[in-house]
C-alpha positions in Angstrom: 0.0 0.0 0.0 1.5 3.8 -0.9 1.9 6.2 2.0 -0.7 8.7 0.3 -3.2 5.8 0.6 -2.1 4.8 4.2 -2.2 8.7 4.8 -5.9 9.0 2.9 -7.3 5.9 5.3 -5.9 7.9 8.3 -3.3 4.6 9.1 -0.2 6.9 8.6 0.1 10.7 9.6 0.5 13.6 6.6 3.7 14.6 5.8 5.1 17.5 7.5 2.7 16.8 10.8 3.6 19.3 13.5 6.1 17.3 16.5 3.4 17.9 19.0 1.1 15.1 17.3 4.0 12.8 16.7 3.9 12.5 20.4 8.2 14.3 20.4 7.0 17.7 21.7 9.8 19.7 23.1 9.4 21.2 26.3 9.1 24.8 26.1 12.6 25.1 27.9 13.8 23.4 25.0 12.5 25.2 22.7 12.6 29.2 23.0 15.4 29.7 25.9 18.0 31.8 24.9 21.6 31.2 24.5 24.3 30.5 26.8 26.3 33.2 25.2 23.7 36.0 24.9 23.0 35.3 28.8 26.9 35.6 29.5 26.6 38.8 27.7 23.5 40.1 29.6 25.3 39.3 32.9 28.5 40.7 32.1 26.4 44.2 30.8 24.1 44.1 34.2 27.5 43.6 35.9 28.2 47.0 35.2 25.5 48.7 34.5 24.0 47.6 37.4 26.6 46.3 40.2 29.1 48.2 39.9 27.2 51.6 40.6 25.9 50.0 43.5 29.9 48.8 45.1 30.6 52.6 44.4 28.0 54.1 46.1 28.0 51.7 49.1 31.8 52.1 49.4 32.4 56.0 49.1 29.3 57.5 50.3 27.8 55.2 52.7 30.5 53.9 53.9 33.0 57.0 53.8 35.9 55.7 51.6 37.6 51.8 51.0 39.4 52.2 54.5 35.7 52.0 56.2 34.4 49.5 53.6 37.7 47.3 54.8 36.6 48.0 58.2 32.9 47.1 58.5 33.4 44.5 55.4 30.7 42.3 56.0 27.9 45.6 56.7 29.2 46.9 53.7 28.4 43.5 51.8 25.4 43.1 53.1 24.4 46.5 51.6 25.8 46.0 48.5 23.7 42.5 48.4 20.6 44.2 49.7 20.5 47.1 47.2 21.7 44.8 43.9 18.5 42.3 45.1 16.1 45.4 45.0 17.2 46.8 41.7 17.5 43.4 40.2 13.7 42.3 41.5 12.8 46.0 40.5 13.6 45.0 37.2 12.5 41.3 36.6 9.3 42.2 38.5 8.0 45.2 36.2 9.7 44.5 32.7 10.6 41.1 32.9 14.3 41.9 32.2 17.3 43.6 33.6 19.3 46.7 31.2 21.6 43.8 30.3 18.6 41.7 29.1 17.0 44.9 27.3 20.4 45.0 25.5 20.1 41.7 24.3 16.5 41.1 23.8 15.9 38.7 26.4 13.0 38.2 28.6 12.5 36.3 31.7 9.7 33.9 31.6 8.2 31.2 33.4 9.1 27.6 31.7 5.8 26.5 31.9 3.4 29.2 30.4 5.5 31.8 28.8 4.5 34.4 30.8 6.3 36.6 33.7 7.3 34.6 36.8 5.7 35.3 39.9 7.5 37.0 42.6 8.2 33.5 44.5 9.9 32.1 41.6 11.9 35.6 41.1 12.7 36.0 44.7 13.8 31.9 44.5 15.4 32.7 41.2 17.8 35.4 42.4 18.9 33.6 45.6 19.6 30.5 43.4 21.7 32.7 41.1 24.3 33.7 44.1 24.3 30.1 44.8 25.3 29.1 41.4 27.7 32.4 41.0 29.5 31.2 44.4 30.0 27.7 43.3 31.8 25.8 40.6 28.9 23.5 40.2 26.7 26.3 38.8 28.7 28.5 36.6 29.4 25.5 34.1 26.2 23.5 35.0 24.5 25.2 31.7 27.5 23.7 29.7 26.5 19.9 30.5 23.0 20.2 30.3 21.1 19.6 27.1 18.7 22.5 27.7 21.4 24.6 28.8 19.9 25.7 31.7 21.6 27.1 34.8 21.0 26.3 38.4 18.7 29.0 39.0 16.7 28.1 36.2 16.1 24.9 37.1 15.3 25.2 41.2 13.2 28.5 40.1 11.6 26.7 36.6 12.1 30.2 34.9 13.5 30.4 31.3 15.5 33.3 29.7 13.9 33.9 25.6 15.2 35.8 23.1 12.5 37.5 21.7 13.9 39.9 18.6 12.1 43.0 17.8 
């Protein structure tokens, strides 16, 4: 029997059927999250544009100059953490993305529905990411990893898209 008459009698599927009714649907993860690099580049962007600005301020006019920053180190860290956590939820919470991100046309998303993540997963999200920052596990996880997802995004199920204008 030909494959147009297996297809006709509804015994094969058409040509060119979508993955979904094969039954190999992607995940969404899988599917739209951005680059590895393009996320490197975000970070590296919000790292200055964000983070720095922040170490300056703390250590010149709140705490006087580096000499009082050396002294009180750990008050002046916790600062420094306190204020980058603020912006950085300021950001994810009302635009979905940080300068960095803007730069590079990413959005943060939940993995499941596309959407913007809810403050739980942002807050579990950013607290993930100085985990993963801190260790050596987490800064190459996204390089073993099929989906190329880093340790924040997989505790928080968030996914970073490129979306291009």
């Amino acid at each position: 029997m030909s494959r147009w008459r297996k297809v006709k009698q509804g015994k094969a599927q058409k040509p060119g059927t979508k993955d979904e009714e094969r039954g190999t649907e992607k995940t969404r993860t899988e599917r739209q999250c951005a680059p590895v690099t393009l996320r490197l580049k975000a970070f590296l962007t919000d790292t200055f544009m964000i983070t720095m600005p922040i170490l300056y301020i703390v250590i010149y006019l709140v705490m006087g100059d580096r000499e009082g920053f050396r002294e009180h180190m750990g008050e002046g860290w916790l600062i420094i953490l306190a204020a980058h956590f603020a912006v950085t939820m300021a950001f994810w919470a009302l635009k979905a993305q940080t300068p960095g991100m803007k730069a590079y046309e990413l959005f943060l998303v939940d993995a499941q529905t596309g959407e913007k993540p809810g403050l739980v997963k942002l807050v579990l999200r950013y607290a993930m990411m100085q985990v993963g920052i801190l260790s050596f596990f987490g800064i190459f996880l996204p390089f073993f990893l099929k989906s190329r997802d880093g340790l924040h995004d997989l505790v928080s199920g968030t996914c970073i898209v490129h979306r291009p204008e």
